[in-house]
N, C-alpha and C positions, 0 to 999 in steps of 0.2 A: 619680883618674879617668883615666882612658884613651882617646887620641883615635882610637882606630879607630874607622872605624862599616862596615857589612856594605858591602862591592860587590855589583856587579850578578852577581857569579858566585857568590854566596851563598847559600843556603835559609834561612829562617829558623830560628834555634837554633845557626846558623854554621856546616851543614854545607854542604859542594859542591850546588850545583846540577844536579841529572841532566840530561845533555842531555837534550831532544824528541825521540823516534823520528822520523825521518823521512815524511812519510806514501808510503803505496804510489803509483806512478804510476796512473793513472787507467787503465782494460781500453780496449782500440782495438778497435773494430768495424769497421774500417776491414780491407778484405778483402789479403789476401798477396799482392806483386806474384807473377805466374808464373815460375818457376821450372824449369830443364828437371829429368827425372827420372835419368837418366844411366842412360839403359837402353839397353847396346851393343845393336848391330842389325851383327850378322855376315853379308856378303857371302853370298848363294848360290849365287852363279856365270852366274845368269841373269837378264840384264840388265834384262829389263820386271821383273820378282819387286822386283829389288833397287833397280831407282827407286819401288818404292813402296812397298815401308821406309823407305827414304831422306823420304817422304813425310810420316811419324811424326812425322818430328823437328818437322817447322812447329806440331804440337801444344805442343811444348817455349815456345812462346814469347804462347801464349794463355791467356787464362782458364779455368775448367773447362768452360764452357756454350760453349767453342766447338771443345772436342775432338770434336763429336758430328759434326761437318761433316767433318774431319780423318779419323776412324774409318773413318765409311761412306764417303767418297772410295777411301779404300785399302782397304777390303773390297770394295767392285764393283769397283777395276782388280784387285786378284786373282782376284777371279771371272771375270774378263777373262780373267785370264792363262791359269788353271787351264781354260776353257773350250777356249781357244785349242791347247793341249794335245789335247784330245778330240776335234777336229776334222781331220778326214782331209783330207789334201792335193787341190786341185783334181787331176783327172786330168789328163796332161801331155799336150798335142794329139799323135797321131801324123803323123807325113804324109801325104798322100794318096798312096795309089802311083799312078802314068799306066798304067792298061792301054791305052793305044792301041799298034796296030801298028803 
């Protein structure tokens, strides 16, 4: 007789023991912190245009439900801008002339 008897790495019949699949980690519903997009925003050379590009970016560090605030901000100061453009210079005062003699 034979004093082995099966360990606990055994299967019955004396083959190996298959490890357990691991089980999958459980799905998270738990929403993505934000993330910037890395969407360059290249200089146009005019200063009001390009501080509100520059505007864009504070989306980078919000949720999605608060780019809506971010958007329309920098869409009316471009409509600012863009207006500002079509609008014809005050006329510049002339002098009076003195006609007295």
């Amino acid at each position: 007789m034979s004093d082995w008897m099966p360990g606990p790495d055994t299967a019955q019949g004396g083959e190996a023991a298959a490890a357990a699949p691991a089980a999958p980690p459980a799905p998270s519903f738990d929403p993505v912190p934000p993330a910037p997009l890395g969407v360059a925003r290249t200089p146009t050379g005019h200063a009001g245009v390009d501080a509100r590009l520059e505007r864009l970016a504070d989306a980078d560090h919000l949720a999605a439900d608060g780019h809506t605030e971010v958007y329309e901000d920098v869409h009316r100061g471009l409509r600012d801008e863009l207006t500002a453009l079509d609008a014809r210079p005050a006329p510049v005062p002339t002098p009076a002339h003195d006609h007295r003699s």
